[in-house]
N, C-alpha and C positions, 0 to 999 in steps of 0.2 A: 402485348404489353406484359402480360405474364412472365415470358421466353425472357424479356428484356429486364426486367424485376430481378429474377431467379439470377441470372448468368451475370447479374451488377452485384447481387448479394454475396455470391461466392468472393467474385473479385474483392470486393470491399472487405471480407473476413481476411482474406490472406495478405493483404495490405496492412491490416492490425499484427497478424506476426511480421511481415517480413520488414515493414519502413514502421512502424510504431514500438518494438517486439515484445508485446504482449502477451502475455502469459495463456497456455492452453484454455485453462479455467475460464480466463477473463474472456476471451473470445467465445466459449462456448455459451455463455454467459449473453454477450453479445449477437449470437444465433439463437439463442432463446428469444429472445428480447424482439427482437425482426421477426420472425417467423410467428408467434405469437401473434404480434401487432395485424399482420398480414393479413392474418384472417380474419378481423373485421372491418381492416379499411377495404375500399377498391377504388385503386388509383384511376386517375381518369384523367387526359388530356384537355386542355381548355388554351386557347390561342396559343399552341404553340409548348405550355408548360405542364406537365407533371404535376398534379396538384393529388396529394396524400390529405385527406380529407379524416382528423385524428379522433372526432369527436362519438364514430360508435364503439371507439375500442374504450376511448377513457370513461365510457357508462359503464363499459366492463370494468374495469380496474379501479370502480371509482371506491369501492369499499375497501382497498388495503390501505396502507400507512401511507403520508406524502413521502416516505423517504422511496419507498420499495414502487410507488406510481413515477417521482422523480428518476428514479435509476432506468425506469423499465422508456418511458422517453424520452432521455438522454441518448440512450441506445439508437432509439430509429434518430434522434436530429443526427446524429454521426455518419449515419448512412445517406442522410438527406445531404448532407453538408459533402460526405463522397462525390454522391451523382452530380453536384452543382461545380465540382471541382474537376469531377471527370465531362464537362459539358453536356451534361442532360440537366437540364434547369428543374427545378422542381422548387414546390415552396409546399409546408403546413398550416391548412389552417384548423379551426379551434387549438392553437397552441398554447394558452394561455400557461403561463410560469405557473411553478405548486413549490408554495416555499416547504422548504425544509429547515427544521430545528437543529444546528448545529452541536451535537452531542461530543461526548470524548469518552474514548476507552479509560478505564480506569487503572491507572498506574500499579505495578507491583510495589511494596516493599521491601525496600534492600534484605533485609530482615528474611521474609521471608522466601526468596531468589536464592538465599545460602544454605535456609534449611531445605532447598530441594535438591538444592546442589551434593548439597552430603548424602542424601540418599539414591545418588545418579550413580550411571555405570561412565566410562569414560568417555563414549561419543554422546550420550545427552551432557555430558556436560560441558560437551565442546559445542553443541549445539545453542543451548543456552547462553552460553557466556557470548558468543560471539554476538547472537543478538541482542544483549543487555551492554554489549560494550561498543556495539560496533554502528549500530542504531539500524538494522537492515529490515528491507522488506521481505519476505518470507521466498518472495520468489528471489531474489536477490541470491540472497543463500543455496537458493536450490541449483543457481547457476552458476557458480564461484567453482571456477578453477584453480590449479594449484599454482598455475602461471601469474594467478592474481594478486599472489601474496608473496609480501615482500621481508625483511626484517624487523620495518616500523612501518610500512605502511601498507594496506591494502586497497585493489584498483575494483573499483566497486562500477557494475554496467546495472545502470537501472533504467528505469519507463523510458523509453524513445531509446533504449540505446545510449542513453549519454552516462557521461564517466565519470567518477569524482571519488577523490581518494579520503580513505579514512584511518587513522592511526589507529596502530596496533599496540596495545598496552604491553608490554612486559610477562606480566601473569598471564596473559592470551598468548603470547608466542611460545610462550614454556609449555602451555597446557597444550598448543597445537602439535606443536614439537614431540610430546608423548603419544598425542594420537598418530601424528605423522612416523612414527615409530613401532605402535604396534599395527597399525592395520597397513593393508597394500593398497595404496590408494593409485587409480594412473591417471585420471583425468581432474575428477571433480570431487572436492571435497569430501561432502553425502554421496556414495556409488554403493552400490551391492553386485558383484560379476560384473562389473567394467559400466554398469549403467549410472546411471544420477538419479537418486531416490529423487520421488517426485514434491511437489510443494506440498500435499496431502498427507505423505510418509511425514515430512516433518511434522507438519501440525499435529499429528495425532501423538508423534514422541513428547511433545512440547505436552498436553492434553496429559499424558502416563507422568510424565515427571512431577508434576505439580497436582496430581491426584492426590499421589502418595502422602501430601501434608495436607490434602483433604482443600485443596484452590481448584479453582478452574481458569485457566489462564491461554491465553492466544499468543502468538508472534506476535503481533500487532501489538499487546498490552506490553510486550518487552521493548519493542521500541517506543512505545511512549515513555516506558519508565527509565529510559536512556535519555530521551529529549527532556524530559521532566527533571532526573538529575543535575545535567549539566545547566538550566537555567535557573533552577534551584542555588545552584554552587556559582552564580552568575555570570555564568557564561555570555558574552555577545547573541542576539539572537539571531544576528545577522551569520554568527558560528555555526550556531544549529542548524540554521535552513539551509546552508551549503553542504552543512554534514549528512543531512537529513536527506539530502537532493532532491531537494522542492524547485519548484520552476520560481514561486514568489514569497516572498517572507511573510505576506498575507497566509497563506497557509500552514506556516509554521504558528502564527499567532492564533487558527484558528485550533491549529492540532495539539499545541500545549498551552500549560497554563502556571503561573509560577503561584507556589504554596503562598499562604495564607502569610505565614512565619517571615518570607522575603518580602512582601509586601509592604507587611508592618516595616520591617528594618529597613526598605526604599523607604517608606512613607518618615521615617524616624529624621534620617539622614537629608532629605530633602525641604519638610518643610519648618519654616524658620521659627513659628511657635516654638519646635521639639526645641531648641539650641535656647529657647529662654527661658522653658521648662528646667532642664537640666543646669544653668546658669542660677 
């Protein structure tokens, strides 16, 4: 059973790079997560099926946050959901759902995105910009060839592999144009001696630049403050989630959120009171 566990586990990590194309990180993430698990279930056959039996591990894990218990069982249902797909049946029981409180990164201000900018050397602030303009995921970035970029537009390959193209602003092609200028880039964007800095190398550039004005800031927090903008400035949301490469606009609604300010001004403009107010 073991033999047969082990040599499904492999298979199923390299499945996540090669037909999902998931990022190192995320996968290892994902081997954590399995292997962990492992060692307090013991799978056991019963007519036939595979039954993962989840409930001495979640006594273990029952003391962290539902988010970090949620993530860490997502993982094995992924692998369960594998061997059911690859024909070894299997089911979990005590699987009962652990809700999670839907949180959100908190947005940068434009404001201060410029004062970090001016204290940046020219690839953090090619770094920056792109993600504050381009709406990208960190690993997105980290994989962006020079083949991807166009004059207005760039061909963006995100989660599963899928594609979808996002305009390139003007002050973004200029500024790449000067990076593309002084450095010798051959393949990908971020390279140091012909390699592709990794997602890490970024974030920690991301982490230096925004020191310096005394923030702490993530990728992550520069894409929301891209999706935050543009629905701010009201944008279609159905714009965002395609620019954003979301699989469903449900996710774009839960990932952003429109300021206080457009609210009011929808709330103004829609309801018929305001119009006899101002009359």
């Amino acid at each position: 059973m073991k033999k047969l566990i082990d040599k499904q586990k492999v298979l199923f990590l390299e499945a996540l790079e090669e037909q999902k194309g998931y990022s190192d990180l995320t996968i290892m993430s994902y081997a954590k997560s399995i292997e962990e698990a492992l060692r307090f279930i013991t799978p056991y056959e019963e007519e036939g099926v595979l039954v993962f039996d989840l409930m001495p591990y979640r006594l273990h894990i029952a003391d962290l946050n539902n988010k970090t218990i949620s993530k860490k069982l997502s993982a094995l249902r992924s692998f369960v959901l594998y061997l059911n797909d690859h024909k070894i049946k299997t089911v979990l029981k005590s699987d009962e759902s652990v809700k999670v409180a839907k949180t959100l990164p908190k947005p940068v201000l434009h404001k201060y995105i410029v004062a970090a900018l001016e204290q940046s050397d020219l690839q953090e602030q090619l770094l920056v910009v792109l993600l504050y303009t381009l709406g990208l995921r960190v690993s997105e970035l980290a994989n962006m060839e020079l083949r991807d970029i166009s004059d207005e537009w760039v061909r963006i390959v995100g989660k599963g592999n899928k594609q979808r193209d996002v305009p390139l602003l003007a002050s973004t092609k200029a500024l790449l144009e000067d990076y593309l200028d002084t450095f010798s880039i051959k393949k990908f964007l971020f390279e140091k001696n012909g390699e592709r800095l990794s997602e890490n190398s970024l974030r920690y550039m991301i982490t230096k630049v925004f020191k310096r004005v005394g923030m702490k800031v993530t990728p992550h927090q520069l894409r929301h403050s891209y999706a935050t903008s543009l629905l701010n400035a009201g944008a279609p949301i159905a714009d965002v989630s395609e620019l954003l490469g979301h699989a469903s606009m449900a996710t774009t609604q839960i990932y952003t959120k429109l300021g206080s300010a457009l609210k009011q001004k929808n709330y103004n403009k829609a309801h018929p009171l305001c119009g006899v107010e101002k009359a």
